[in-house]
C-alpha positions in Angstrom: 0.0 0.0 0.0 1.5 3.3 -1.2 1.0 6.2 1.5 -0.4 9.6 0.3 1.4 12.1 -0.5 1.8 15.5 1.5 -1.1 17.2 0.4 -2.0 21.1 -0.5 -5.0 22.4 1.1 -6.9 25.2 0.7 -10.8 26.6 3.2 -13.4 25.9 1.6 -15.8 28.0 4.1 -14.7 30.2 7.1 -17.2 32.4 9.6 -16.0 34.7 12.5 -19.7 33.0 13.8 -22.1 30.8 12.5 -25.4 32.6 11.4 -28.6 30.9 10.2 -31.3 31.9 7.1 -34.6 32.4 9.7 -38.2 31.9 8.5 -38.8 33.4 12.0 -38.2 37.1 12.7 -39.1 36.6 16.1 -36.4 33.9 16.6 -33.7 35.2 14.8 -34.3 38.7 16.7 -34.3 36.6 19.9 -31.0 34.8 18.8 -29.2 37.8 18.1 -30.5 39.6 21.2 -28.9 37.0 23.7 -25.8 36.3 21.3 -26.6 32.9 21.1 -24.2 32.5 18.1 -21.1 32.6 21.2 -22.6 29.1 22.1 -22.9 28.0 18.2 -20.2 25.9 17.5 -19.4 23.8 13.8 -19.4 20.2 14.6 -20.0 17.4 11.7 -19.3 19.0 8.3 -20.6 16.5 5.7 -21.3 16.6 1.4 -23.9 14.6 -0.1 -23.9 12.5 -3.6 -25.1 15.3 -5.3 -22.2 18.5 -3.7 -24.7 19.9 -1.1 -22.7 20.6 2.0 -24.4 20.5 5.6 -23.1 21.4 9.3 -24.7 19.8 12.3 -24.2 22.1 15.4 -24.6 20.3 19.0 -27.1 22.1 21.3 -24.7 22.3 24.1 -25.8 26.0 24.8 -29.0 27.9 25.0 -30.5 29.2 22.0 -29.4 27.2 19.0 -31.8 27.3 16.4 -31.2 24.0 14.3 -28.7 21.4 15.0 -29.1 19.9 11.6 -28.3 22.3 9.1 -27.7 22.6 5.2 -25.3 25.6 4.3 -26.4 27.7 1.5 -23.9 29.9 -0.1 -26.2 33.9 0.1 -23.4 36.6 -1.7 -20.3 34.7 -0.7 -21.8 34.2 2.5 -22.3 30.5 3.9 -25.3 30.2 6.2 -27.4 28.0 7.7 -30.7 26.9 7.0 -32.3 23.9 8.8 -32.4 20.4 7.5 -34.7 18.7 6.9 -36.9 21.4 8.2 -37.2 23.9 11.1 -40.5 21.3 12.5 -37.5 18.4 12.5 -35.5 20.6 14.8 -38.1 21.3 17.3 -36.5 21.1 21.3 -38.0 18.8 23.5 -39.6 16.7 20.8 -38.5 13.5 21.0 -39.2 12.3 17.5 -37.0 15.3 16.3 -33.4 15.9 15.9 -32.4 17.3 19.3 -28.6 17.7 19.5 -26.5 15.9 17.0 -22.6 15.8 16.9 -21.3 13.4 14.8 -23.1 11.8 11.5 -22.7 10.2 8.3 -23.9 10.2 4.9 -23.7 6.9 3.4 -22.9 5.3 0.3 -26.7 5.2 -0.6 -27.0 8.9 0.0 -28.8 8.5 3.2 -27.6 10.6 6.2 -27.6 8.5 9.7 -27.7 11.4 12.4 -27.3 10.7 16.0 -29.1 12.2 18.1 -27.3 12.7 21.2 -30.4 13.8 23.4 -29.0 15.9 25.5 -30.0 19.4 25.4 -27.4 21.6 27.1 -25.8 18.7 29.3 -29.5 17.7 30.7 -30.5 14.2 31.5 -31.9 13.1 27.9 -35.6 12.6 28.0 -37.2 9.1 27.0 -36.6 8.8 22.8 -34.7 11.6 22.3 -31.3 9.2 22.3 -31.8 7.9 18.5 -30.4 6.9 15.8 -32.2 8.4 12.5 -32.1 7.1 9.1 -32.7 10.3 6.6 -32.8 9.7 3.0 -31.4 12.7 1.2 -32.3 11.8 -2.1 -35.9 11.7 -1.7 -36.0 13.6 1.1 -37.8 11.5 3.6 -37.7 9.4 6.7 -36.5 5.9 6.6 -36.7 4.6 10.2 -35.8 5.9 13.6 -34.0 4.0 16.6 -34.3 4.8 19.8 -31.0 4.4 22.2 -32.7 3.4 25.1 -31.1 4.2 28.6 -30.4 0.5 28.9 -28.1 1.0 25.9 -26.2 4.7 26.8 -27.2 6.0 30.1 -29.7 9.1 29.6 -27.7 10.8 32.7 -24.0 9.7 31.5 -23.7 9.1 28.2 -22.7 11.4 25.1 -23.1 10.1 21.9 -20.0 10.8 19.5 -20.1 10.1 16.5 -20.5 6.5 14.4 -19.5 4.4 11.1 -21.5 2.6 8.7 -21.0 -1.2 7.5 -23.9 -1.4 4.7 -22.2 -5.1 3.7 -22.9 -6.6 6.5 -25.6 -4.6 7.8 -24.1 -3.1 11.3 -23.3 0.5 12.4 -20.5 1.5 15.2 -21.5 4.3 17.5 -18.6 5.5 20.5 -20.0 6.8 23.6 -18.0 9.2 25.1 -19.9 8.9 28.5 -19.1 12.3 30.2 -21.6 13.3 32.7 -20.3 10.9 35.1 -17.3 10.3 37.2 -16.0 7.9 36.7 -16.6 8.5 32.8 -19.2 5.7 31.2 -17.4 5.7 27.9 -18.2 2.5 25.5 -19.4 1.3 22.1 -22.5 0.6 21.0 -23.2 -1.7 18.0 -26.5 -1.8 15.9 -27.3 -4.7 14.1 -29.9 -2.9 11.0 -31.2 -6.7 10.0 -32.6 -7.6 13.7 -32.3 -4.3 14.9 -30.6 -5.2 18.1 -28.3 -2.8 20.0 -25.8 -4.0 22.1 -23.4 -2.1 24.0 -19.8 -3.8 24.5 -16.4 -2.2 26.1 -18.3 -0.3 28.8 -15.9 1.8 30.9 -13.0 -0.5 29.2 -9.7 1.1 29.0 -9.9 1.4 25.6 -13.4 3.7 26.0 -12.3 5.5 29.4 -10.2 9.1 29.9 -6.4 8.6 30.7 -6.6 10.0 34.2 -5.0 13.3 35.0 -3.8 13.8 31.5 -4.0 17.7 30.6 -3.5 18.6 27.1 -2.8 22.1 25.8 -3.2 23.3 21.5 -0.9 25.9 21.4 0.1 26.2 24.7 -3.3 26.5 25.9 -4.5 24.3 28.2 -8.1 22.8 28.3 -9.0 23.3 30.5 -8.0 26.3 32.1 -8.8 25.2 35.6 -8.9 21.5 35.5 -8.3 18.4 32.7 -10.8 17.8 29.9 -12.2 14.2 30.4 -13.6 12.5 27.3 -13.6 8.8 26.7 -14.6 7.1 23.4 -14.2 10.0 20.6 -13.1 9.2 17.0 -14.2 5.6 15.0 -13.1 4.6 12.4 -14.4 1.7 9.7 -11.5 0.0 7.8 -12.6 -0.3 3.6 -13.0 -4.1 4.3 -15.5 -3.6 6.8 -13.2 -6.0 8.8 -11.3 -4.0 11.0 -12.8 -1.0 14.1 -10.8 1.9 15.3 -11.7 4.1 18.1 -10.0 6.4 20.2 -10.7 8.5 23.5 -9.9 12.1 23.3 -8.4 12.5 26.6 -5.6 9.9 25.3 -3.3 9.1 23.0 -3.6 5.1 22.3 -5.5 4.1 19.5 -7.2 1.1 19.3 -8.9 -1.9 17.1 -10.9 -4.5 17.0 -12.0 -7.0 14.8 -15.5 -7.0 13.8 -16.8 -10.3 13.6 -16.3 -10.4 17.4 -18.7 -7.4 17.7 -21.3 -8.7 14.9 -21.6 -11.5 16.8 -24.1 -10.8 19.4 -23.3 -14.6 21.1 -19.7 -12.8 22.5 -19.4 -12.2 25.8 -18.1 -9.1 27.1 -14.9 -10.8 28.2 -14.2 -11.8 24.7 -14.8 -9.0 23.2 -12.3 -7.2 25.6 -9.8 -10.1 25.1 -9.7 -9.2 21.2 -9.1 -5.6 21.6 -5.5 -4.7 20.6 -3.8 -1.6 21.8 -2.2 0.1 18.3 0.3 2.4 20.9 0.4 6.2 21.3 -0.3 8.4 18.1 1.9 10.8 19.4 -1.2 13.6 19.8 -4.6 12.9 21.1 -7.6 12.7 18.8 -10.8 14.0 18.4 -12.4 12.9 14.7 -10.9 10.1 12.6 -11.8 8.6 9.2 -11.1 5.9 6.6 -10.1 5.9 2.5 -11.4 3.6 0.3 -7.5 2.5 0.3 -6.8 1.0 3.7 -5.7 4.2 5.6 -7.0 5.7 8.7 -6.7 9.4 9.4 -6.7 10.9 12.6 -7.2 14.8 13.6 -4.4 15.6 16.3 -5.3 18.1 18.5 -1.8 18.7 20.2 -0.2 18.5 16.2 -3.0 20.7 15.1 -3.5 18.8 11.9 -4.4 15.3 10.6 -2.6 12.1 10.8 -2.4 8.7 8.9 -2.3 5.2 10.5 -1.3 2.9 7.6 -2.2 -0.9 9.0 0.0 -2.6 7.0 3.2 -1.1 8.7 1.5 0.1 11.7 3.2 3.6 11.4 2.1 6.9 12.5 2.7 9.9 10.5 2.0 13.5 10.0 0.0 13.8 6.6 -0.6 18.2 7.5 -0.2 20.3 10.2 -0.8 24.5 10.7 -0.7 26.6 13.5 -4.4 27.8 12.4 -5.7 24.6 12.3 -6.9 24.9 16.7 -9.2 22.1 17.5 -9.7 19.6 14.2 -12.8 18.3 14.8 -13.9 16.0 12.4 -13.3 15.0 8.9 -15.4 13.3 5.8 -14.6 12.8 2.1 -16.2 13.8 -0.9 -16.2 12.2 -4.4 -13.4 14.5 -6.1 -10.6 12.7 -4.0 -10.8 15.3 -1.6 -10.6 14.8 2.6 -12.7 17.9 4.0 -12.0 18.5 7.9 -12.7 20.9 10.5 -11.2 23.7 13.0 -13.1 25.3 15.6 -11.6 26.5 18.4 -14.2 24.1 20.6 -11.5 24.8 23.8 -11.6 28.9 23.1 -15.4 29.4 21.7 -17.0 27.7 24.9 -13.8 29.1 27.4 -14.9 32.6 26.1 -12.0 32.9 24.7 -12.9 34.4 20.7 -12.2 37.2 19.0 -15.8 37.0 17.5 -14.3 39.6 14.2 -11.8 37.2 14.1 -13.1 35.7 10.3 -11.7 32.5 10.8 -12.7 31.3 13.8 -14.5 28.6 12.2 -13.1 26.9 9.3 -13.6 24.1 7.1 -10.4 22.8 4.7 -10.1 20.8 1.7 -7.2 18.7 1.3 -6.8 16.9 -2.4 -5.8 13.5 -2.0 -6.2 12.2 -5.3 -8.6 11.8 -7.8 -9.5 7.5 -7.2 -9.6 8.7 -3.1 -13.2 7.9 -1.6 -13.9 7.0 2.1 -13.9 3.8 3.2 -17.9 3.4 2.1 -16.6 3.1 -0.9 -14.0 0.6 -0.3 
């Protein structure tokens, strides 16, 4: 397997602040009355089959208007406009999108959003923990699973982000697990055929916070006055379909799996723990990660401030771009140009109330050319 290249990148959208297209004068008078926009932070960037671009933006503060959105370029401007509709963003309806984080868009061009539940760090209420199947195409509701407490803890758990296996009919979810200490990181696997959930790795080392680790991007620490703690962050899907990644942020390991142990509901816990194997330190600690249709993982790195390859076959570790802008790379997704499309923003300094909010790049999206036969791993 050949490695890629260093790569030239260029933004593809930056905002000082996000700022939505309202149907409502009302709300968007209330929104900019209380400066909601200081709590609006760009989470999972994604592009669709046919080059429509979307932003999902966690409700994690008060006042944020849709947490599904689909950006629509206004005079150079990107805004926000919600997807699939304002009524599908309602708070406190359960059969709407409440907060989501992470999300993918499939190879069928169906968007699988998960809902974490949690509206500003409350206790989730019954049904809003789910697992929706969007079709983008047609523009319509496929199915929609709820994540029962049983499953991820309505008080503890925080819903990450996931992968999709269409081949063999399974999807991957990490559970950061945050609202408790000690943390209740995990995974959770869904089986789409009998629609069975199980969760496997609860509070395992692999899913749990390294304790009393205290990073810092930039020299900044995060947090100012005591460590972040976040278990089970970035997943990953190798192009086989044979082969999980995972990561906790508050770490540096990465980790793997294979997943006939977890599509096998018959394994016990313990076996499933005894087939983990620990892939060693990255070198940086990690919130998003990806796949190519090729066999490589990326990583972001949050102490590098960049992105970074795992290549299986030699197990190495290595630096594919780093910047000094790039502070906090979220998350990442590829499109169908051979481009890998990731994400800065400044998660650490946005919620520390720490933005210059004229700054313009505050918030920024990058596209990195990979080459032309590069896909994600969906299309492995």
């Amino acid at each position: 397997m050949s490695e890629p290249k260093r790569v030239e990148y260029d933004i593809l959208f930056h905002w000082s602040k996000l700022e939505w297209l309202f149907e409502d004068e009302a709300a968007k008078k209330t929104f900019y009355d209380n400066q909601h926009w200081k709590g609006a932070m760009a989470a999972g960037f994604k592009v669709d089959k046919d080059g429509n671009y979307y932003l999902s933006v966690p409700r994690w503060a008060p006042g944020i208007p849709a947490t599904v959105n689909k950006i629509q370029v206004v005079d150079g401007k990107p805004l926000l406009t919600a997807y699939p509709s304002w009524e599908m963003n309602t708070i406190g309806d359960p059969n709407a999108l409440q907060s989501v984080l992470g999300w993918e868009i499939d190879e069928h061009n169906r968007a699988w959003f998960l809902d974490q539940g949690h509206i500003e760090g409350q206790r989730c209420i019954d049904g809003a923990q789910k697992l929706v199947c969007w079709d983008l195409s047609a523009n319509r509701l496929i199915e929609s699973i709820t994540i029962p407490d049983a499953i991820a803890s309505y008080e503890a758990s925080f819903l990450n982000d996931l992968v999709v296996d269409n081949a063999n009919g399974f999807i991957y979810i990490a559970d950061s697990g945050i609202f408790t200490d000690p943390l209740q990181g995990g995974l959770i696997v869904y089986n789409m055929r009998t629609k069975q959930l199980r969760r496997v790795l609860h509070q395992h080392v692999s899913t749990q916070d390294v304790p009393d680790y205290w990073f810092a991007i930039a020299g900044k620490k995060i947090w100012k006055d005591r460590p972040m703690r976040t278990g089970a962050d970035g997943i990953a899907l190798s192009a086989d379909r044979q082969t999980l990644y995972w990561c906790a942020l508050t770490a540096r390991h990465l980790y793997a799996v294979n997943t006939a142990v977890l599509r096998d509901f018959s394994t016990t816990d313990a076996q499933v723990a005894a087939a983990v194997i620990d892939l060693g330190d990255k070198g940086t600690n990690t919130d998003g990660m990806g796949a190519d249709n090729k066999g490589l993982i990326y990583y972001t790195m949050l102490e590098s401030q960049g992105i970074g390859v795992y290549d299986p076959q030699t197990r190495q570790y290595r630096t594919l771009i780093s910047d000094p802008r790039m502070i906090w790379v979220d998350g990442m997704t590829f499109d169908r140009q051979g481009n890998l499309i990731f994400n800065h923003n400044r998660l650490h300094e946005l919620f520390g109330g720490d933005l210059d909010w004229e700054y313009p790049y505050n918030l920024v999206v990058w596209k990195a050319h990979l080459g032309a036969d590069v896909r994600s791993y969906l299309y492995g």
